[in-house]
C-alpha positions as CSV (number, residue, x, y, z in Angstrom):
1,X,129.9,95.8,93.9
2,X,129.3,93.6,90.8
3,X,127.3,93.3,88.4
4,X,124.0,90.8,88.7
5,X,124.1,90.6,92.5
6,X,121.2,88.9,93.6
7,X,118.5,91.3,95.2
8,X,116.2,90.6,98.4
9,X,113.2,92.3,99.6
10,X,114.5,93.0,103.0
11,X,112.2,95.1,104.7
12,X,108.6,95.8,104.0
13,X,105.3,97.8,105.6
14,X,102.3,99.5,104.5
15,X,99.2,101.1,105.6
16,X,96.3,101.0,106.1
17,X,94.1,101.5,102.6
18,X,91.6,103.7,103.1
19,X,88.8,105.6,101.4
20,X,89.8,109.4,99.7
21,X,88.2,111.5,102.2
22,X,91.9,114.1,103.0
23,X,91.7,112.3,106.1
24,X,95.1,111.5,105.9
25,X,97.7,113.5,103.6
26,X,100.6,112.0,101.4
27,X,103.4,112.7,103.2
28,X,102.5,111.4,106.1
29,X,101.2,108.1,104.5
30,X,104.3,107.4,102.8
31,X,106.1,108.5,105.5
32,X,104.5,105.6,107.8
33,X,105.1,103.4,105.5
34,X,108.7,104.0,104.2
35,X,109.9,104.2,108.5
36,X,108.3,100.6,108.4
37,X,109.9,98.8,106.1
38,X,113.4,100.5,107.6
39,X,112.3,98.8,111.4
40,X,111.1,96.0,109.3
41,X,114.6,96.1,107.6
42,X,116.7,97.1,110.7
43,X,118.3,99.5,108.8
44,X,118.0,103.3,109.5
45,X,118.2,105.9,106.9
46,X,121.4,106.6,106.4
47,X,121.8,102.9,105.0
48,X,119.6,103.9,102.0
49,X,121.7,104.6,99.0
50,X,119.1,105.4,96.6
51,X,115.4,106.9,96.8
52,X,112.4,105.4,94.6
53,X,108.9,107.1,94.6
54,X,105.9,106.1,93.1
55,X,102.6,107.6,92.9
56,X,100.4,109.1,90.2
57,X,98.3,111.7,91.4
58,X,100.4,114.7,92.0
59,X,103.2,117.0,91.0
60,X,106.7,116.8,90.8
61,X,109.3,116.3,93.6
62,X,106.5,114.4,95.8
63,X,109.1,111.9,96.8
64,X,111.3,114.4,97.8
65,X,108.7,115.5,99.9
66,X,108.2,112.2,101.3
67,X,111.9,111.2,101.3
68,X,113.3,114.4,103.1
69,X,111.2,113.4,106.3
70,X,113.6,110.6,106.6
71,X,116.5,112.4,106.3
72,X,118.6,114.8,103.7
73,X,121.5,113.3,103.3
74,X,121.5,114.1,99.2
75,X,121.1,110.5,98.1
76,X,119.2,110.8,94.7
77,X,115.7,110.4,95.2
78,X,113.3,109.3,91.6
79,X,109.9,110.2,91.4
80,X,107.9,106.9,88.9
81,X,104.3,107.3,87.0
82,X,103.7,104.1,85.3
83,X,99.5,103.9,85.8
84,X,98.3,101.0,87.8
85,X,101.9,99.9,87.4
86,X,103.9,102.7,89.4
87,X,104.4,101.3,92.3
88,X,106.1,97.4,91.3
89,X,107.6,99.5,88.2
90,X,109.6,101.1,91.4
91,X,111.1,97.8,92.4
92,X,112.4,96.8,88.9
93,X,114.4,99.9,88.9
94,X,115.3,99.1,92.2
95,X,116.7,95.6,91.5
96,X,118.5,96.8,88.4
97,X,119.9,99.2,90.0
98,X,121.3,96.4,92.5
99,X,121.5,94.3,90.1
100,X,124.1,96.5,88.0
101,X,125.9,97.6,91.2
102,X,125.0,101.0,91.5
103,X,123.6,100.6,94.9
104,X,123.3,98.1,97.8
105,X,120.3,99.5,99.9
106,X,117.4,101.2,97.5
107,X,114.5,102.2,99.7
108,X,110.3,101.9,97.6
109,X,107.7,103.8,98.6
110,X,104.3,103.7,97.0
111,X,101.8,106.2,98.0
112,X,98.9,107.6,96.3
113,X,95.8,110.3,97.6
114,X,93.2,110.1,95.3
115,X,89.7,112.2,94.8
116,X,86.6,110.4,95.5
117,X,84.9,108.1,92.8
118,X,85.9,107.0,89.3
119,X,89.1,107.9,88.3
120,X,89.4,111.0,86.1
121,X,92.1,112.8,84.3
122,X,93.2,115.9,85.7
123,X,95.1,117.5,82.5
124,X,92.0,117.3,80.3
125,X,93.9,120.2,78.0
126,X,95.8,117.8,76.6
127,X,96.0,114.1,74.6
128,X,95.3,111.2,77.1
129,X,97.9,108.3,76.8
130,X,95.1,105.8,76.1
131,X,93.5,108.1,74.0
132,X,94.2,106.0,70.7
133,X,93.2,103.1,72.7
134,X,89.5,104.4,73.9
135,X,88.8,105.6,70.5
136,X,89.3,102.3,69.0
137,X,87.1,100.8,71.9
138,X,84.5,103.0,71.2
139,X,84.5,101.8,67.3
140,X,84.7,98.7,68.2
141,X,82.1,98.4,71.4
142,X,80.0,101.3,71.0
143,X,80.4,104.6,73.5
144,X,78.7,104.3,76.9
145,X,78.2,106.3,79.9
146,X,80.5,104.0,82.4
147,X,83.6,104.9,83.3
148,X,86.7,104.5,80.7
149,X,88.5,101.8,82.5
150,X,85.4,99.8,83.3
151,X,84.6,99.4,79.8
152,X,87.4,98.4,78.9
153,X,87.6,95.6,81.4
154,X,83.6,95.1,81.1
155,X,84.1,94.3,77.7
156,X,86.9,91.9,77.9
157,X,84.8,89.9,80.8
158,X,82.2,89.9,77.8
159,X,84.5,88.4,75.3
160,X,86.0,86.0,77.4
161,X,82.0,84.2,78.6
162,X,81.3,84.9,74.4
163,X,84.5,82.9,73.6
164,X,84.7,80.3,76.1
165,X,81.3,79.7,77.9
166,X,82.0,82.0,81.0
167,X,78.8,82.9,83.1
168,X,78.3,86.6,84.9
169,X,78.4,84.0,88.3
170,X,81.7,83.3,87.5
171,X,83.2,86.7,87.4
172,X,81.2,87.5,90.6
173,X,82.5,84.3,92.3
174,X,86.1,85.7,92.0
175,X,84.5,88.8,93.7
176,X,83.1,86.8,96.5
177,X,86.5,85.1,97.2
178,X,88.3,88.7,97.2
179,X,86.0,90.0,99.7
180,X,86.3,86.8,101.8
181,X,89.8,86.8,101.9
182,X,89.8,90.4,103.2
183,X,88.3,89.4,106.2
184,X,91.7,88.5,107.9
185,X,93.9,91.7,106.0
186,X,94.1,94.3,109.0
187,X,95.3,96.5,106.1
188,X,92.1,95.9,103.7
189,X,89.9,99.0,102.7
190,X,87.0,96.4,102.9
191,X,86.9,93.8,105.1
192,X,83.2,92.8,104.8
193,X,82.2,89.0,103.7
194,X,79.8,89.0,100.6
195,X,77.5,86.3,99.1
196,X,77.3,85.2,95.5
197,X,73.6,87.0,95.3
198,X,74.8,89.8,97.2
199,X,77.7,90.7,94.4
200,X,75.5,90.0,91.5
201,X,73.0,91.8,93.1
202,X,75.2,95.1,93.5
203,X,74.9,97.8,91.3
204,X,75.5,96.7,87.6
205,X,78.7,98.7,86.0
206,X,79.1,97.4,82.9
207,X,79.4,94.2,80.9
208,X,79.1,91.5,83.9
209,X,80.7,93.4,86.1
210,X,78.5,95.3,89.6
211,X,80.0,97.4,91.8
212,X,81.4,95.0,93.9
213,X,83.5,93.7,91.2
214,X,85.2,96.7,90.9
215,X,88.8,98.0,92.8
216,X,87.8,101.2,94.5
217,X,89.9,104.5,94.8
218,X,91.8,104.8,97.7
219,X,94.3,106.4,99.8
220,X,97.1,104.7,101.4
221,X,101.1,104.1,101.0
222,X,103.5,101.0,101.0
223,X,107.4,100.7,100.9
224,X,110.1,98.1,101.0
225,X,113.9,97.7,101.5
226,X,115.9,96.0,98.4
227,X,119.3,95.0,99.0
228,X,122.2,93.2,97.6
229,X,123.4,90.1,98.6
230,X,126.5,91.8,99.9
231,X,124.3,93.8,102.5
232,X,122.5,90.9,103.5
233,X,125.6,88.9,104.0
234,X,126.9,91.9,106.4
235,X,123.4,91.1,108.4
236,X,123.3,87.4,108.6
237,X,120.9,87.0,111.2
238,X,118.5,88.7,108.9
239,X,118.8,85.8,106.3
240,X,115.6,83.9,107.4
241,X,113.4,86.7,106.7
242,X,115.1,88.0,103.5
243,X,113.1,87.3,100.0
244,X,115.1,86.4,96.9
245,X,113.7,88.1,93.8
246,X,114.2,85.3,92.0
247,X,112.8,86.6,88.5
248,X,111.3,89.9,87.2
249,X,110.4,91.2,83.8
250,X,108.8,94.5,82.8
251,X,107.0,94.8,79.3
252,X,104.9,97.3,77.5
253,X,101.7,97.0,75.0
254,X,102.8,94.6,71.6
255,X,100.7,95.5,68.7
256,X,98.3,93.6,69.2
257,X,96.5,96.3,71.6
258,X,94.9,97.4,68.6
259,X,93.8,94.0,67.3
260,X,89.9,94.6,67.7
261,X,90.1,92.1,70.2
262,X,88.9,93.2,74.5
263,X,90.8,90.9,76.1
264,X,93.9,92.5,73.8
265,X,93.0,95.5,74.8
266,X,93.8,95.3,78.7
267,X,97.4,94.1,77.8
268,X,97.0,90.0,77.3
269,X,100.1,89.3,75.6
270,X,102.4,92.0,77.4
271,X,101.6,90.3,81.1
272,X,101.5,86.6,79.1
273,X,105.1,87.6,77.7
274,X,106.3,89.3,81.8
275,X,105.0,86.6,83.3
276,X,106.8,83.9,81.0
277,X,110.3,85.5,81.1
278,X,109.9,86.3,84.9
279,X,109.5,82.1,85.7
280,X,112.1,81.4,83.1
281,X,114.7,83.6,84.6
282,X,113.5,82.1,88.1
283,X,113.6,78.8,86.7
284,X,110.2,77.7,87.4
285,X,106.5,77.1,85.5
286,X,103.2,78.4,86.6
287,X,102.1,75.1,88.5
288,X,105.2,75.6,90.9
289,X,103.4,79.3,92.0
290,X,101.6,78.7,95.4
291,X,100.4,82.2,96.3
292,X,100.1,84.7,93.7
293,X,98.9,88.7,94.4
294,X,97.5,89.6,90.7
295,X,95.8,92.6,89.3
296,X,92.5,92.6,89.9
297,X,91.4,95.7,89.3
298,X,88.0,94.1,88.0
299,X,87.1,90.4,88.0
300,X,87.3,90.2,84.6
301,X,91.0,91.1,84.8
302,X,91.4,88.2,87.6
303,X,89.7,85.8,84.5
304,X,91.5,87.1,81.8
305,X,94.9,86.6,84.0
306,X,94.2,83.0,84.6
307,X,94.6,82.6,81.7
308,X,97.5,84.9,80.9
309,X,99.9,83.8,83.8
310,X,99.4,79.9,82.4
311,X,97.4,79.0,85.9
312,X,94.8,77.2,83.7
313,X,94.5,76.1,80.4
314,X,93.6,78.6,77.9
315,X,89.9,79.4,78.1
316,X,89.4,77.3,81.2
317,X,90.1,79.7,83.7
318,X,86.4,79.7,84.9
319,X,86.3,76.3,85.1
320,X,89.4,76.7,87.0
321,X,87.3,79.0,89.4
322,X,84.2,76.6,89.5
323,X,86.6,74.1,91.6
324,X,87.4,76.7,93.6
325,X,91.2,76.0,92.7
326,X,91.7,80.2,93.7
327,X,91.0,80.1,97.1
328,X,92.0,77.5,100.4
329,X,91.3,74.2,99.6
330,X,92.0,73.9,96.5
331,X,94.3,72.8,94.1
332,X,97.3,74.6,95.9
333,X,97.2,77.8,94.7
334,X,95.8,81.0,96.4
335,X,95.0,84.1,94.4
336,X,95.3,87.5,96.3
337,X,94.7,86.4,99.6
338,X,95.7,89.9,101.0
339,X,91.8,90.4,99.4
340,X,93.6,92.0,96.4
341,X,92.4,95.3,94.7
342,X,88.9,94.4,94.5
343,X,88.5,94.3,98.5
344,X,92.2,95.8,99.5
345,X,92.2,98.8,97.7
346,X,94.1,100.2,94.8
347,X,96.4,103.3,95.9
348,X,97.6,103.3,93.0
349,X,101.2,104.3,93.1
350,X,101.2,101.9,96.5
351,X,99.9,98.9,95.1
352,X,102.6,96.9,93.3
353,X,104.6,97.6,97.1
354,X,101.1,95.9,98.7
355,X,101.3,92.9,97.0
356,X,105.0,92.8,97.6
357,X,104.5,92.7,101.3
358,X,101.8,90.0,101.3
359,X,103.9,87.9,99.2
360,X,106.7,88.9,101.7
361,X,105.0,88.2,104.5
362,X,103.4,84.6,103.4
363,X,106.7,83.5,102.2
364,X,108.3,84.6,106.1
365,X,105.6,82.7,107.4
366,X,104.5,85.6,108.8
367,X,100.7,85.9,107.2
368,X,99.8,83.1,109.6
369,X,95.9,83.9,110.0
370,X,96.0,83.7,106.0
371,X,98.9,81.6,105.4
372,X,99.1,79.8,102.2
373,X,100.2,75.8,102.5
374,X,103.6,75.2,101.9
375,X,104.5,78.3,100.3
376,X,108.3,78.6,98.9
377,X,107.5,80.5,95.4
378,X,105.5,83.1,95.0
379,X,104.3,85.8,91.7
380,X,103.5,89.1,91.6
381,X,101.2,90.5,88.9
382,X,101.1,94.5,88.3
383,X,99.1,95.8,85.3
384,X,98.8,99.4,83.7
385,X,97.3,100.5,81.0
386,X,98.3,102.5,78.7
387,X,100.5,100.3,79.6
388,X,103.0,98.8,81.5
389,X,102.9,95.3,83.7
390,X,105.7,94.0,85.9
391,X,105.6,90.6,87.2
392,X,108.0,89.7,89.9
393,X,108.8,85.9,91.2
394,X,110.0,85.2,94.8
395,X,111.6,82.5,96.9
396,X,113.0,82.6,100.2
397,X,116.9,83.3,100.9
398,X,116.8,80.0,102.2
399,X,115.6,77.7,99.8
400,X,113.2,76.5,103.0
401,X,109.2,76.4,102.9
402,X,107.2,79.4,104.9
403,X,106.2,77.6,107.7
404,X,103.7,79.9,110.9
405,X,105.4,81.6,113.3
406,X,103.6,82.7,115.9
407,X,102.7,86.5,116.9
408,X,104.9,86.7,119.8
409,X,108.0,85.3,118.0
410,X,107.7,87.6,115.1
411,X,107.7,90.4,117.7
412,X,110.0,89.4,120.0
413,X,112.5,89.4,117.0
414,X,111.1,92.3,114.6
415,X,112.2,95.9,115.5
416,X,108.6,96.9,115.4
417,X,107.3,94.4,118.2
418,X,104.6,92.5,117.1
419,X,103.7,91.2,113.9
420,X,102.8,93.7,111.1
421,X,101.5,91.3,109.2
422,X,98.4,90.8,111.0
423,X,98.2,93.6,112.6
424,X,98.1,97.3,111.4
425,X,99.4,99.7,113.6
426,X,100.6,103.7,113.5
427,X,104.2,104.0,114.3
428,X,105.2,105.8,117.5
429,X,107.7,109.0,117.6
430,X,110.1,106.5,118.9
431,X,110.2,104.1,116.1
432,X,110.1,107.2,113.5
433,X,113.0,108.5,115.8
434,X,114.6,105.2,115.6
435,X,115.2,105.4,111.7
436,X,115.3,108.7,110.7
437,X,119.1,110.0,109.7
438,X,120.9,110.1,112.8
439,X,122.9,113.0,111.6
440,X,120.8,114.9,108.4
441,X,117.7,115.1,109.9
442,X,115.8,118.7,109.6
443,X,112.4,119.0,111.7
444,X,110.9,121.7,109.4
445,X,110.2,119.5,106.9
446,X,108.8,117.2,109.5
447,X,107.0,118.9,111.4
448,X,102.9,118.2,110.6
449,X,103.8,114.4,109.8
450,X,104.9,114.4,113.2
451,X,102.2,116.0,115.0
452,X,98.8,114.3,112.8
453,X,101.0,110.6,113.7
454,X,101.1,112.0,117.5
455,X,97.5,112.4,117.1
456,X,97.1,109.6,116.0
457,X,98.6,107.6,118.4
């Protein structure tokens, strides 16, 4: 192994997103998802080097819990807590490890079972992280009875229309598209098609944002396979549907988080300066991007990251909107057409591994009821505050242009047999059978995943 080996998203899967009701536990939701992206992968267990786990909600040693479903075969296995950022926070540490040579075949998984409604802090004996951050909010915009993190993004939706001319239509408009593009995402929370009235119309939140601009809590899961180009070259009939993480840059807040300003507050300059240095090291600029999955846990965070990511000139991104240049038929760019968090879900822990397999499965070609036109690069955008953002760019293996392939050819040549992109699915015993360590497998730990997915099924 060397160091700065190249690193491919192999393998992904996910699934469903859900509402919080315990109908489905953690393990057995990151447990669907982790076998997979191994079938997805064609690898089984005892390929995986190196464990990552992300989630936010819960105690230590989840992934271990998780992980040891799979097998226990003593690999280490990392538990991540990074906010809204966990779960793409998990792949850079997967890549660097690759990237460094300290493993060929890391294995993600992003799960996260959250309480109904707003999310609240469960140690509330002790300092919050954005503690010094709310306090300054509340100096400078006045304390309100919404929830914390839809004040701050309220408030930067109402500095961005003060600065730049923005109208509450616009904000909702991003909305609409979101929910629209849900429509064909088997794996989408919400899959219901809203009008412009019918958003603005929803119940007001705060600053321009209504209910249905808002990312609700969710449970659900997501993994993928990262490997080194030295695995992949050991598997070269797996080359077409291997995803070159072509750039990738993690920053944290810069001082200006305390500049007075909203749109400073929910991290502006650190996903401006992630988002630069990711399409430098892939050696590309924001108009080569043709699908991008960004964070939109509000719509005002979708506006804001217009104009953050360089999509549109600065203070334009409503205009940018107006044309429609977001959505299909535009100007060649589709934002979140997996329906992103607003319509998806936001897991948290699992939804940096979400977008990851919508951008993996547009650039296979794959996403074909949803496909974005002549996709070969593609950005990831994964926000958390307190704060952390990752932003990831990918091309295929290739160097080709996603192009549809139909249902029956992606099952006739996946190991899960049919097409996981469009359709969600539970996994069988056989395919769970099919990945797990052939040889340090214990059922005990396994034991009520197996029977609720038998259930299931």
């Amino acid at each position: 192994m060397t160091s700065n080996n190249q690193t491919f998203v192999l393998g992904v899967g996910m699934t469903q997103f859900i509402k919080p009701r315990r109908t489905r536990d953690y393990p057995e939701l990151g447990f669907e998802a982790g076998v997979k992206a191994m079938l997805d992968a064609q690898i089984t267990y005892d390929d995986v080097e190196t464990g990552i786990a992300c989630y936010c909600h819960g105690d230590s040693c989840y992934g271990q819990r998780v992980f040891y479903q799979f097998g226990m075969t003593s690999i280490p296995i990392f538990n991540t807590n990074n906010a809204c950022a966990t779960g793409s926070t998990g792949l850079f540490l997967a890549r660097t490890m690759i990237q460094r040579g300290a493993a060929d075949c890391v294995l993600v998984v992003g799960f996260e079972q959250m309480r109904p409604g707003s999310i609240k802090t469960v140690w509330d004996d002790r300092p919050h992280p954005v503690a010094p951050l709310q306090s300054l909010m509340e100096k400078e915009f006045g304390t309100h009875a919404s929830p914390r993190n839809t004040q701050f993004f309220g408030n930067a939706g109402t500095e961005y229309m003060q600065r730049y001319g923005a109208q509450k239509e616009d904000f909702a408009e991003i909305a609409r598209i979101s929910h629209e593009h849900s429509t064909r995402n088997p794996y989408a929370q919400f899959r219901t098609e809203y009008s412009l009235d019918g958003i603005m119309d929803s119940t007001q939140i705060h600053g321009p944002l209504t209910k249905l601009q808002c990312s609700p809590t969710s449970d659900g899961a997501a993994a993928a396979v990262l490997v080194s180009e030295n695995f992949l070259k050991s598997r070269p009939h797996l080359r077409s549907q291997a995803i070159l993480i072509a750039g990738q840059a993690m920053r944290t807040d810069t001082t200006s988080v305390y500049s007075g300003s909203a749109i400073d507050m929910v991290g502006f300059q650190m996903s401006q300066q992630a988002a630069r240095a990711a399409l430098a090291e892939a050696r590309a600029t924001p108009k080569d991007i043709k699908v991008c999955e960004l964070h939109d846990c509000f719509s005002a965070n979708e506006m804001v990251l217009l104009d953050a990511l360089g999509f549109s000139e600065p203070g334009k991104a409503h205009e940018m909107v107006r044309r429609g240049d977001i959505t299909y038929g535009g100007n060649g760019l589709i934002i979140n057409p997996s329906g992103g968090l607003i319509s998806k879900g936001h897991p948290l822990g699992a939804t940096g591994l979400a977008q990851c397999a919508e951008l993996v499965w547009q650039l296979r070609g794959w996403a074909n009821n949803r496909l974005a036109p002549q996709v070969d690069i593609a950005l990831q955008h994964n926000l958390g505050l307190g704060g952390a953002v990752v932003v990831t760019v990918y091309k295929r293996a290739d160097g080709g242009i996603a192009t549809p392939i139909s249902n029956e050819e992606v099952g006739r040549s996946s190991y899960a047999g049919y097409n996981p992109a469009v359709e969600a699915r539970y996994i069988t015993p056989q395919q769970s059978d099919q990945v797990r360590s052939k040889n340090h497998r214990h059922d005990h730990v396994f034991l009520d995943t197996a029977a609720n997915l038998s259930a299931r099924i």
